[in-house]
FIKOLZA-1660 file (N, C-alpha, C; in steps of 0.1 Angstrom, whole numbers, plus 5000, padded with zeros to 4 digits):
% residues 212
   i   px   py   pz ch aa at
   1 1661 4369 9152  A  X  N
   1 1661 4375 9139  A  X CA
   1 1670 4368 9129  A  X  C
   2 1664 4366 9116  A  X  N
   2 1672 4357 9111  A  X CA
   2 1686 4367 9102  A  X  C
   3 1695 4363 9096  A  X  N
   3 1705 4372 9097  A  X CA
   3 1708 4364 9078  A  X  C
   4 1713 4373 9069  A  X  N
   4 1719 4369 9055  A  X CA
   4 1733 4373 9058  A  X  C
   5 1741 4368 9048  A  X  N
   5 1753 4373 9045  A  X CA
   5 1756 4379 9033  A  X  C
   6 1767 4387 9034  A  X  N
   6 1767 4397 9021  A  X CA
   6 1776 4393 9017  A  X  C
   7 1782 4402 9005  A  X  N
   7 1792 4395 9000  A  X CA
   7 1806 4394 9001  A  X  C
   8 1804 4403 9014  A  X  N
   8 1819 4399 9018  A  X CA
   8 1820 4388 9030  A  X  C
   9 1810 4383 9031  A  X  N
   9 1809 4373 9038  A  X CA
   9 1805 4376 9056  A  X  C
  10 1803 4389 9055  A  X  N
  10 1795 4393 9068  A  X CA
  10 1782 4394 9074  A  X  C
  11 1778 4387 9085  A  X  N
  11 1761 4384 9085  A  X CA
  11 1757 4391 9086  A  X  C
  12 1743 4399 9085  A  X  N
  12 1740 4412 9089  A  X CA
  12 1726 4408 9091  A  X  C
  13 1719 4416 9099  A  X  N
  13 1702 4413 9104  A  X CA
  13 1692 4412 9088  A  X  C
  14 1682 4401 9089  A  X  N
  14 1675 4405 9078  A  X CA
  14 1663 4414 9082  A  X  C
  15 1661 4424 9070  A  X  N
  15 1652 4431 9070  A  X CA
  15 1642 4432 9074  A  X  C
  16 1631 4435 9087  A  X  N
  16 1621 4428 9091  A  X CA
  16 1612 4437 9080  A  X  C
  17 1596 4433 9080  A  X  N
  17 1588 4437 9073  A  X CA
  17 1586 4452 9075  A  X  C
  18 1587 4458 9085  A  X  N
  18 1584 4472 9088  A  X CA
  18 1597 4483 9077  A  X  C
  19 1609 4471 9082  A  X  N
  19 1619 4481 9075  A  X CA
  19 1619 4484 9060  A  X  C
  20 1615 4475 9053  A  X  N
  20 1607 4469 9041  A  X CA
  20 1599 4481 9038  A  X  C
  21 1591 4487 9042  A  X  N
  21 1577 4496 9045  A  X CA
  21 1581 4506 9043  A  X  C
  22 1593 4512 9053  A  X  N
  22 1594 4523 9058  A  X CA
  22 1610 4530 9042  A  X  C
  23 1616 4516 9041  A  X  N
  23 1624 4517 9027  A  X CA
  23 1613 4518 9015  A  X  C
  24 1604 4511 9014  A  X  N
  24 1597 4518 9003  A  X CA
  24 1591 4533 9005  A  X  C
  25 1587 4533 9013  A  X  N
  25 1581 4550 9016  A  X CA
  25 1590 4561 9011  A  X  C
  26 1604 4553 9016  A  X  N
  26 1613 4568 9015  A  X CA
  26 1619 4569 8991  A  X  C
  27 1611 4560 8988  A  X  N
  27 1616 4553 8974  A  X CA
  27 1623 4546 8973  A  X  C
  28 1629 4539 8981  A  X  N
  28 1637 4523 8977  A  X CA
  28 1627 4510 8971  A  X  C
  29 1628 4515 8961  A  X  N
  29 1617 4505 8952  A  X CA
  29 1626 4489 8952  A  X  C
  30 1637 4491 8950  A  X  N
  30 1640 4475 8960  A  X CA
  30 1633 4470 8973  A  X  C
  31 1632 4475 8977  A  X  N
  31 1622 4469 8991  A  X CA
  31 1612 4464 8987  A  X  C
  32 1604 4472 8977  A  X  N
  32 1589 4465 8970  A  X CA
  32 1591 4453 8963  A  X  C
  33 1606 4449 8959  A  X  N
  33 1608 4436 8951  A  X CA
  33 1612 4425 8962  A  X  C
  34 1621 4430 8975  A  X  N
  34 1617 4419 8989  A  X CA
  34 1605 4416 8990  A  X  C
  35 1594 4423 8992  A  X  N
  35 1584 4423 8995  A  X CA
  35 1577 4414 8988  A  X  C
  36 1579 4416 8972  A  X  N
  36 1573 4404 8968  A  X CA
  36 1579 4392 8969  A  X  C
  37 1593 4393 8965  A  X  N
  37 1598 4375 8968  A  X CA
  37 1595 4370 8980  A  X  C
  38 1592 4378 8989  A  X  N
  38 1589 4371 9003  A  X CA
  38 1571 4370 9010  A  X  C
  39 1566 4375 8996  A  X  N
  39 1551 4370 8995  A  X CA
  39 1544 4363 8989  A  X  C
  40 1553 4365 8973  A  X  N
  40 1547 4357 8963  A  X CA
  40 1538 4345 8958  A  X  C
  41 1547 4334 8967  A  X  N
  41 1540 4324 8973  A  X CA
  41 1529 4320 8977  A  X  C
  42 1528 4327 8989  A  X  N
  42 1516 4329 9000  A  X CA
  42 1504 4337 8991  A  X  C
  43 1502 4347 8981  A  X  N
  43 1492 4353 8976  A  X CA
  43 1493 4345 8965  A  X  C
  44 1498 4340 8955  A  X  N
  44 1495 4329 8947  A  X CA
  44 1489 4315 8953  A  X  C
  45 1493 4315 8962  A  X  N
  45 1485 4304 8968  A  X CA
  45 1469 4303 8973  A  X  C
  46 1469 4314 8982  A  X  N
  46 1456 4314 8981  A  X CA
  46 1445 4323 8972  A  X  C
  47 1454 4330 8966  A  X  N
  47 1444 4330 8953  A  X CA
  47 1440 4313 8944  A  X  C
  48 1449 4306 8943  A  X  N
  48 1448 4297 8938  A  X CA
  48 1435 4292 8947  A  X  C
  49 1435 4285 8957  A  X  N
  49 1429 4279 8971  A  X CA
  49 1416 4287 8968  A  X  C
  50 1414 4301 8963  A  X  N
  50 1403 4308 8960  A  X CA
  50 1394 4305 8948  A  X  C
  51 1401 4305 8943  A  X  N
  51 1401 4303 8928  A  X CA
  51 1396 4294 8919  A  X  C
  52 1404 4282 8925  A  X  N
  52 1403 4269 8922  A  X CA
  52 1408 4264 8906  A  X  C
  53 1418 4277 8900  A  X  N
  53 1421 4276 8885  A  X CA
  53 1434 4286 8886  A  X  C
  54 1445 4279 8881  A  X  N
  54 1459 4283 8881  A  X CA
  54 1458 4292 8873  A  X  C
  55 1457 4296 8860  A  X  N
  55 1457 4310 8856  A  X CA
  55 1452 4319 8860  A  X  C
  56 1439 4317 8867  A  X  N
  56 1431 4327 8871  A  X CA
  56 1438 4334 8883  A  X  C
  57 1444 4323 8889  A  X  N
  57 1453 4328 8901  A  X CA
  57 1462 4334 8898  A  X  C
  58 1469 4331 8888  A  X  N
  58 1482 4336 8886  A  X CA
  58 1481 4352 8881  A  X  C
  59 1467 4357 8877  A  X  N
  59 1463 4371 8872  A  X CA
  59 1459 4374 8887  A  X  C
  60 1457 4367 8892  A  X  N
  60 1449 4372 8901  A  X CA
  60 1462 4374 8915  A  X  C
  61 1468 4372 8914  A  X  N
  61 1483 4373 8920  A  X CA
  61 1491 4386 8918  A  X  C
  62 1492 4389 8902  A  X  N
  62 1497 4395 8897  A  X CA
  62 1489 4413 8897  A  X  C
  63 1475 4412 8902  A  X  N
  63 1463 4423 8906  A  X CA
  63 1465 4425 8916  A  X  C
  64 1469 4418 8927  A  X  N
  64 1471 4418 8945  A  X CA
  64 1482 4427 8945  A  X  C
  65 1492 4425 8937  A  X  N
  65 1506 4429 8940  A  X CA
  65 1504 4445 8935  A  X  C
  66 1496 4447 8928  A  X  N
  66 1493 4460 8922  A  X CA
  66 1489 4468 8927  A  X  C
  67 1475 4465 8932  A  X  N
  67 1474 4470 8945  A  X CA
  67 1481 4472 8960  A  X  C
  68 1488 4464 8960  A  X  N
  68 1498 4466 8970  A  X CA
  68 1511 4473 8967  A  X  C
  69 1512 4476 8960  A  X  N
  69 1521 4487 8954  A  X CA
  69 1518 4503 8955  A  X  C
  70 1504 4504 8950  A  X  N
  70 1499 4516 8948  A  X CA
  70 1490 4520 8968  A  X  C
  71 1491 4507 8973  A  X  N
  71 1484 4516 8986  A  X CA
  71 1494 4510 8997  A  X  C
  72 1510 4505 8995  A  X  N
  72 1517 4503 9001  A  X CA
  72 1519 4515 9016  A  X  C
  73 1524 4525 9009  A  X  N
  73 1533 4540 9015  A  X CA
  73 1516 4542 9025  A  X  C
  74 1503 4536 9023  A  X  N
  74 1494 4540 9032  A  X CA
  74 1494 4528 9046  A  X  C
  75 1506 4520 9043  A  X  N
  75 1500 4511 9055  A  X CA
  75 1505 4520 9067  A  X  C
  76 1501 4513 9078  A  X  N
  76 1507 4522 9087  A  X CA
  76 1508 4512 9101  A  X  C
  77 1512 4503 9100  A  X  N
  77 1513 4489 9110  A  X CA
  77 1506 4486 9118  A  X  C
  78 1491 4491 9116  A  X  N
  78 1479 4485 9127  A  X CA
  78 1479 4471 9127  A  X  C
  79 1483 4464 9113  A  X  N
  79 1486 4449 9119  A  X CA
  79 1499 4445 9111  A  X  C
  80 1503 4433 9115  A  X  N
  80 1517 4429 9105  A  X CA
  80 1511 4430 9090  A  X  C
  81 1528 4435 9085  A  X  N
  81 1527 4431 9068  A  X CA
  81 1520 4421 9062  A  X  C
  82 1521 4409 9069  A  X  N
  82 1514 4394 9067  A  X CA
  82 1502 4395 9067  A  X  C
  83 1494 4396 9076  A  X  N
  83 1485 4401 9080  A  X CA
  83 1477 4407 9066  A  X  C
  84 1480 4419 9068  A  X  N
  84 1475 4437 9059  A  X CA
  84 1478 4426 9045  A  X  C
  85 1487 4423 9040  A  X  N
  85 1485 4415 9026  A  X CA
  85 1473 4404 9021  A  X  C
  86 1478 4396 9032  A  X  N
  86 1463 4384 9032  A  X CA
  86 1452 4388 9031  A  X  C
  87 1444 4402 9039  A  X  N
  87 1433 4410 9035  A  X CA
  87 1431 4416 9023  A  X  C
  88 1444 4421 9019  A  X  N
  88 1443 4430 9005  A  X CA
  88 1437 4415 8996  A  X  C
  89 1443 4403 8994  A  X  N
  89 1444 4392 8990  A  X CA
  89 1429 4385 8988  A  X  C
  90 1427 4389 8999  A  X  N
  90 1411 4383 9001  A  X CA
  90 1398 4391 8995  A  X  C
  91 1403 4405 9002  A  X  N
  91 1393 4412 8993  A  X CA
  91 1395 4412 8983  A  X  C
  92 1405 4410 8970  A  X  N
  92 1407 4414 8958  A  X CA
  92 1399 4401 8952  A  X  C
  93 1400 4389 8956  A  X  N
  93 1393 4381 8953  A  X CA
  93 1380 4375 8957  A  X  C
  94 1376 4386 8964  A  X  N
  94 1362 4385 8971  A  X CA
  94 1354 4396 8956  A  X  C
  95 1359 4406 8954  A  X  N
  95 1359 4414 8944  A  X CA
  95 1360 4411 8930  A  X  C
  96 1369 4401 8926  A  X  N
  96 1374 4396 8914  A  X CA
  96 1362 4382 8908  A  X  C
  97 1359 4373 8918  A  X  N
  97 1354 4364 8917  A  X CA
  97 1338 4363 8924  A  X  C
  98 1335 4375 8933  A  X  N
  98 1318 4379 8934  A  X CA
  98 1318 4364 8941  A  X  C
  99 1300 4357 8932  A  X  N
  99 1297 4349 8940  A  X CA
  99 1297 4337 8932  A  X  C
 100 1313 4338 8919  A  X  N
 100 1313 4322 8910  A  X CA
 100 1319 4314 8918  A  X  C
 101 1314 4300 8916  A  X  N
 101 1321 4296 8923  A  X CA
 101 1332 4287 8918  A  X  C
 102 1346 4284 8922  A  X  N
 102 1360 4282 8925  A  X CA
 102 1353 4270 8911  A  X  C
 103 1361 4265 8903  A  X  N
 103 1366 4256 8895  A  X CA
 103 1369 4244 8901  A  X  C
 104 1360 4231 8902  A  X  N
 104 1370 4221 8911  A  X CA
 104 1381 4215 8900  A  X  C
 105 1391 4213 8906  A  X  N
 105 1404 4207 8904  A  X CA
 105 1401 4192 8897  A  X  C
 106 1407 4188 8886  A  X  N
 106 1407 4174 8879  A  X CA
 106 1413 4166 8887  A  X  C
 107 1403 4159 8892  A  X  N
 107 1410 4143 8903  A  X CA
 107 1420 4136 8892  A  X  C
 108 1431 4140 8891  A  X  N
 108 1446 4131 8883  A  X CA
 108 1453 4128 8896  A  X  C
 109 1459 4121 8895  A  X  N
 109 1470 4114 8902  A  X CA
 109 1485 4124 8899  A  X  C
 110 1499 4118 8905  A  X  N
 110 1509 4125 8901  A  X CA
 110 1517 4124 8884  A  X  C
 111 1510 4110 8879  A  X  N
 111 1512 4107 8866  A  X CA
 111 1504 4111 8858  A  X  C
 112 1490 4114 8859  A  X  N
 112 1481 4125 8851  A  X CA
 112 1472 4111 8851  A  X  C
 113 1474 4101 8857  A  X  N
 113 1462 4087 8858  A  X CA
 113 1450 4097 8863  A  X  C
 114 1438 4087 8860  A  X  N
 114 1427 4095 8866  A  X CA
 114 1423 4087 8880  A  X  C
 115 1421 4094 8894  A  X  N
 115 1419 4092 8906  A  X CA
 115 1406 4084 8904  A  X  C
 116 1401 4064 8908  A  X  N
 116 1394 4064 8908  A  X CA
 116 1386 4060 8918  A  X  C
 117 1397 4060 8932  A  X  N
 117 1391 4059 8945  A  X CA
 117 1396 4067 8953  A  X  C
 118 1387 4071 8967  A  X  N
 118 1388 4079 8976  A  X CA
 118 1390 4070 8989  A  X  C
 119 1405 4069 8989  A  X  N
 119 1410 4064 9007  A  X CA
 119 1405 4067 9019  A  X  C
 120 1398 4058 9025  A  X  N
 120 1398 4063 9038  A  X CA
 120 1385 4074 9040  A  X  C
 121 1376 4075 9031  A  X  N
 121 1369 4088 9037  A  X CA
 121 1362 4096 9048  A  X  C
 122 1365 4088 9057  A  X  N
 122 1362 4093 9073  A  X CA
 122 1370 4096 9079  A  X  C
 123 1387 4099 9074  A  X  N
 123 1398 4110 9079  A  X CA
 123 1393 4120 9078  A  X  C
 124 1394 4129 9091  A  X  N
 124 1393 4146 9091  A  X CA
 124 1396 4151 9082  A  X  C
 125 1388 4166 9079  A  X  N
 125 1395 4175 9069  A  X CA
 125 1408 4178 9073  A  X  C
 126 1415 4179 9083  A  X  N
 126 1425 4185 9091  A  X CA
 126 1438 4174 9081  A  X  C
 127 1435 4163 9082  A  X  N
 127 1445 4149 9078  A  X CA
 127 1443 4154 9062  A  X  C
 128 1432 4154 9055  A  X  N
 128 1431 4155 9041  A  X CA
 128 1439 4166 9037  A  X  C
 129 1437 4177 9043  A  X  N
 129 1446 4187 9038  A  X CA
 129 1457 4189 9035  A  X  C
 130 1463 4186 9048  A  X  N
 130 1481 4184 9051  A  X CA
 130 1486 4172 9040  A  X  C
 131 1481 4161 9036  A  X  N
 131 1484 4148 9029  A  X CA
 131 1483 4155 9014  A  X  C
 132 1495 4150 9010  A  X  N
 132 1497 4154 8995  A  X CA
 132 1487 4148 8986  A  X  C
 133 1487 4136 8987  A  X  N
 133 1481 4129 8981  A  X CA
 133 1463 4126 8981  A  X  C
 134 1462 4133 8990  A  X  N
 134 1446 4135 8993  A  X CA
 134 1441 4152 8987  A  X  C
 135 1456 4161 8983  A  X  N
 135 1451 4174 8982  A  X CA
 135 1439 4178 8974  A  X  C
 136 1439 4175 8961  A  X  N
 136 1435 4175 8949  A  X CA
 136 1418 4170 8954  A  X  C
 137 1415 4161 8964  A  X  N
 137 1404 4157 8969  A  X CA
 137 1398 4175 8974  A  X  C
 138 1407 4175 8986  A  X  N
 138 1403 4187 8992  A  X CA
 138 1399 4199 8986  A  X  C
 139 1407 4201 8974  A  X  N
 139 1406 4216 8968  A  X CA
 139 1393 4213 8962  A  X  C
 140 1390 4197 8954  A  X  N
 140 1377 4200 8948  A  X CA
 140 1367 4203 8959  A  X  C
 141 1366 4200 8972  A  X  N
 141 1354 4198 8981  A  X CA
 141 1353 4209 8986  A  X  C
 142 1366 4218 8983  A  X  N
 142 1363 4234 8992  A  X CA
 142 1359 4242 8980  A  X  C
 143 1357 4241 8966  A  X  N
 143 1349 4245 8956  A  X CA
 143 1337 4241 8962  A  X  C
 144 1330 4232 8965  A  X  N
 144 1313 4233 8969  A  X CA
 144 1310 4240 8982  A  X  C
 145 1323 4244 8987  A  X  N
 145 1320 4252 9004  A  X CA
 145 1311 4268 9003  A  X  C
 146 1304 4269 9002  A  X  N
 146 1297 4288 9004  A  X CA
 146 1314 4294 9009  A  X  C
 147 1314 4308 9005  A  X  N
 147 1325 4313 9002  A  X CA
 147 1330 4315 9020  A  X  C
 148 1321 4320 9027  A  X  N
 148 1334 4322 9040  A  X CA
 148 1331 4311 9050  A  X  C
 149 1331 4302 9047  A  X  N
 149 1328 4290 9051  A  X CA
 149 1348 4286 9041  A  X  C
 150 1349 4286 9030  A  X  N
 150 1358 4281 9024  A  X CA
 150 1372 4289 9025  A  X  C
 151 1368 4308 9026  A  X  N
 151 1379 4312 9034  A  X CA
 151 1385 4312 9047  A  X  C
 152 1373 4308 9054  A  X  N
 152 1379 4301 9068  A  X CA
 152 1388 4289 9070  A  X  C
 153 1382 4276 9063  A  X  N
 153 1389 4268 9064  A  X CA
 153 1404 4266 9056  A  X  C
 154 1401 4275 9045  A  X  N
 154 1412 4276 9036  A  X CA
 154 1426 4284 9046  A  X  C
 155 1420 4293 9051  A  X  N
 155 1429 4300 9064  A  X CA
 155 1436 4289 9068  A  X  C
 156 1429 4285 9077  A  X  N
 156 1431 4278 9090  A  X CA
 156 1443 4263 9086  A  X  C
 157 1431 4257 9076  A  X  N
 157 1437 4245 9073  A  X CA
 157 1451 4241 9063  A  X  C
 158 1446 4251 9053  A  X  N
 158 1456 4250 9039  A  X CA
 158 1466 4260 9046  A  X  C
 159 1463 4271 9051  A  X  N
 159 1475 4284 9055  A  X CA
 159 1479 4284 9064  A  X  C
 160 1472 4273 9074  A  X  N
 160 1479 4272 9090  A  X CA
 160 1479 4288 9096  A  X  C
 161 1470 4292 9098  A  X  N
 161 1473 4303 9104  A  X CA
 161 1464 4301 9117  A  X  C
 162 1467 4312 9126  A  X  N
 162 1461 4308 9142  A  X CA
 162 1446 4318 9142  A  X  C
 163 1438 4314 9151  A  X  N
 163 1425 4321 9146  A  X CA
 163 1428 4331 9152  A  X  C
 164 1437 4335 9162  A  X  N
 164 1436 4352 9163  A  X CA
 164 1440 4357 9147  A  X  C
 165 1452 4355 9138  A  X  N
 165 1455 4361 9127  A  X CA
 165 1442 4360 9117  A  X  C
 166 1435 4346 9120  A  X  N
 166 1423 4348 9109  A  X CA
 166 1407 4357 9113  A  X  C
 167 1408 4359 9124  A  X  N
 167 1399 4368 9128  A  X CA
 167 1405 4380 9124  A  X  C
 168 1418 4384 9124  A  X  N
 168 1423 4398 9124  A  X CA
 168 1422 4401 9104  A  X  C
 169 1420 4395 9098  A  X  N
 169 1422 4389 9085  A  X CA
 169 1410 4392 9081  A  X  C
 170 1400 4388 9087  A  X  N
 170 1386 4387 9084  A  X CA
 170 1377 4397 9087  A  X  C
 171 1386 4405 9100  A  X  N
 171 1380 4413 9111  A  X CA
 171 1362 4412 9115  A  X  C
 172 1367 4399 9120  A  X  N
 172 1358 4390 9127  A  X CA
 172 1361 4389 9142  A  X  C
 173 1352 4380 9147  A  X  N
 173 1358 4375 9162  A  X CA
 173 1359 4367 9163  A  X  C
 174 1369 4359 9173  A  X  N
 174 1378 4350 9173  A  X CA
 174 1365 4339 9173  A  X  C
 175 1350 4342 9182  A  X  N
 175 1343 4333 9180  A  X CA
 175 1335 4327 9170  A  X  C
 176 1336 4337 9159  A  X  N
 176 1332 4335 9146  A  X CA
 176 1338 4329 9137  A  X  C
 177 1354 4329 9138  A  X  N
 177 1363 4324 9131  A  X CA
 177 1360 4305 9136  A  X  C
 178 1358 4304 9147  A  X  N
 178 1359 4292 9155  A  X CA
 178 1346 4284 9144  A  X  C
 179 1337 4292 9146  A  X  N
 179 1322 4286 9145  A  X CA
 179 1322 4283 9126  A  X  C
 180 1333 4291 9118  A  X  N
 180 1331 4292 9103  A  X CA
 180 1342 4281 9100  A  X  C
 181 1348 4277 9110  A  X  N
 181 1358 4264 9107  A  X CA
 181 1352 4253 9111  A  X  C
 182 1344 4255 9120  A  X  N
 182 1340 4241 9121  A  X CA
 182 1331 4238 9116  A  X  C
 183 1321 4247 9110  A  X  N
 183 1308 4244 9104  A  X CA
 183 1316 4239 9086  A  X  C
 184 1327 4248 9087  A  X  N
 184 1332 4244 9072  A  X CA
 184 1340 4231 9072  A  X  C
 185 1343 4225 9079  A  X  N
 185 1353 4215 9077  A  X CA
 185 1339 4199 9081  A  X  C
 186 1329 4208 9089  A  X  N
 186 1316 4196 9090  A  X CA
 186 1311 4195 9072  A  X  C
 187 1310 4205 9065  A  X  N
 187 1303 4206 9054  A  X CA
 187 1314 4199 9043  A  X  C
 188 1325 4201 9043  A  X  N
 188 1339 4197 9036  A  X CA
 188 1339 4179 9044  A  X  C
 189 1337 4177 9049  A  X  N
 189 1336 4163 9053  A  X CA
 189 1321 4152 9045  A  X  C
 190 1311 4162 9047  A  X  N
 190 1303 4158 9041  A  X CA
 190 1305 4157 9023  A  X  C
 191 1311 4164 9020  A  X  N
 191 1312 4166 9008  A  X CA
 191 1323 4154 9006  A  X  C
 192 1333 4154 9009  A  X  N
 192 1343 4141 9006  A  X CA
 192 1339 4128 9011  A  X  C
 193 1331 4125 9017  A  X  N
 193 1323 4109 9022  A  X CA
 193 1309 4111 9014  A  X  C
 194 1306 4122 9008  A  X  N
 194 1291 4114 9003  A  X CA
 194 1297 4109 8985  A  X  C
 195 1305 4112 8981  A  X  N
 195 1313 4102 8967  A  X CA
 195 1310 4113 8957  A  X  C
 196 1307 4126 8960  A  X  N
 196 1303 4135 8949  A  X CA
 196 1317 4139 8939  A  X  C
 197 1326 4137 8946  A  X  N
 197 1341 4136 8941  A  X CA
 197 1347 4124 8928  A  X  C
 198 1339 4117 8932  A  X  N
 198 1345 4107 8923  A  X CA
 198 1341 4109 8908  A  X  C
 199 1356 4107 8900  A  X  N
 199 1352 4110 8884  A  X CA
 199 1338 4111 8879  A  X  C
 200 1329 4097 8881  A  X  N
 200 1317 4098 8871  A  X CA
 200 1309 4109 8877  A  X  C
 201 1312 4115 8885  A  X  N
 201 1303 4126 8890  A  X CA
 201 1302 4142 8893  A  X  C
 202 1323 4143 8891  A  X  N
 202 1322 4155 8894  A  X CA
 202 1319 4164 8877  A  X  C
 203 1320 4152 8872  A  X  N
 203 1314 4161 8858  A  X CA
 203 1303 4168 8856  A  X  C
 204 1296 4168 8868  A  X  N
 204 1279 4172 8867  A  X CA
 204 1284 4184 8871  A  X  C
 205 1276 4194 8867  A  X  N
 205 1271 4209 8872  A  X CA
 205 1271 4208 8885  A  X  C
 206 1280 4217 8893  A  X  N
 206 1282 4220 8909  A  X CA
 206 1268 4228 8910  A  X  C
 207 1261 4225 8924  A  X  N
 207 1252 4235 8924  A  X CA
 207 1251 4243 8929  A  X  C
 208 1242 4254 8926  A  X  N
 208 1244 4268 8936  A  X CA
 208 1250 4274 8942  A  X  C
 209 1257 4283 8949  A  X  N
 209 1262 4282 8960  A  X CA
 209 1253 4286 8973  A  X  C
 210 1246 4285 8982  A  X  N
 210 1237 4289 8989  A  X CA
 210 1239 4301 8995  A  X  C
 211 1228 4309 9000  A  X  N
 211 1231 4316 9012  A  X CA
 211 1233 4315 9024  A  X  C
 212 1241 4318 9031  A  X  N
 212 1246 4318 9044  A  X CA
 212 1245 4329 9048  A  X  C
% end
C-alpha cells in the first residue's frame, strides 16, 4: 500500500479506492475531488482514444465525471473503482458519439511538419502503439476500426489493461475480448500498410463504418 506524508512529516496509508467511496457516501465531498485527480487522466484519455478530437473529449471528460458524481453513493464494489469508471466512460461515449465515427488525427510531426512517410509498416499494432512517434499513425487507423473492434484494442493496447479487466469492462467473455483484439489489431494493420494514412489521402471522406 502506497503511503503519503502529511504535514508533519508522518507517512500515513494512502487512501484505497473503496475508502474514497465509502468517504463520499458519508459526505466528504473531498473524496470526490481524490477521485478525480486520480482518474482524470485515464477518462480523458480514452474519451480522447474514442473520440479522436481533444475538445470533444475534454466535454466529454467533463460528462463522465458528472455522472459519476451523481451515481457514485450507488456503487457498491461488484467490481474495482477502476473498473466501474471505465464502464461509466465507455458507455457515456458509446451514448454521446452513437455510430460517428472518431475524427482521424492530423499526421504532424512534433514540430507541426507534416508526416510524409510511414516507417516500417509491417511493425505490429502492439509496437505502433507503445512508440511515440508512430502514435498519431495509430489513433488515425483506429478511427477507421467499427467501434468494438476499436474499443477493444483501444483497451488492450493504448490502456494496457489485461483481458480479464476488459471483459469485466465490456461484460463480455474473456473469449470474446480475445477474438475483438485480434480481429482489431488484424484490421488496424491492414489499415496502416495499405497507405490510406498518408497525407494525400487521408483527406478523402472515411467510409462508412460497417456492420459487425
Amino acid at each position: 500500500m502506497m503511503k503519503v506524508a502529511t504535514a508533519d512529516g508522518v507517512a500515513v496509508p494512502e487512501a484505497t479506492d473503496l475508502d474514497l467511496v465509502d468517504r463520499y457516501k458519508y459526505g466528504d465531498e473531498q473524496a470526490f475531488e481524490e477521485i478525480y485527480q486520480r482518474y482524470a487522466t485515464m477518462v480523458y484519455n480514452l474519451c480522447f482514444r474514442l473520440s479522436g478530437n481533444p475538445d470533444e473529449a475534454s466535454d466529454l471528460s467533463q460528462e463522465v465525471f458528472v455522472r459519476i458524481f451523481r451515481h457514485l453513493a450507488k456503487f457498491r464494489g461488484g467490481s474495482t473503482l477502476k473498473t466501474w469508471i471505465y464502464r461509466v466512460t465507455l458507455n457515456h461515449c458509446r451514448s454521446r458519439l452513437g455510430r460517428k465515427r472518431p475524427e482521424p488525427q492530423p499526421l504532424t510531426g512534433p514540430e507541426g511538419e507534416t508526416v510524409r512517410e510511414i516507417e516500417d509498416p509491417r511493425r505490429n499494432p502492439e509496437d505502433r502503439a507503445v512508440a511515440e512517434s508512430e502514435g498519431r499513425l495509430v489513433a488515425a487507423a483506429l478511427a477507421r476500426l467499427p467501434g468494438r473492434f476499436r474499443e477493444a484494442v483501444t483497451l488492450r493496447d493504448l490502456e494496457d489493461l489485461s483481458y480479464q479487466e476488459i471483459a469485466a469492462i465490456l461484460r463480455v467473455r474473456i473469449g470474446t475480448v480475445r477474438s475483438r483484439i485480434a480481429r482489431g489489431r488484424e484490421r488496424l494493420r491492414d489499415v496502416l500498410e495499405s497507405g490510406e494514412l498518408l497525407p494525400e489521402r487521408s483527406l478523402r471522406a472515411a467510409p462508412r463504418e460497417e456492420m459487425v
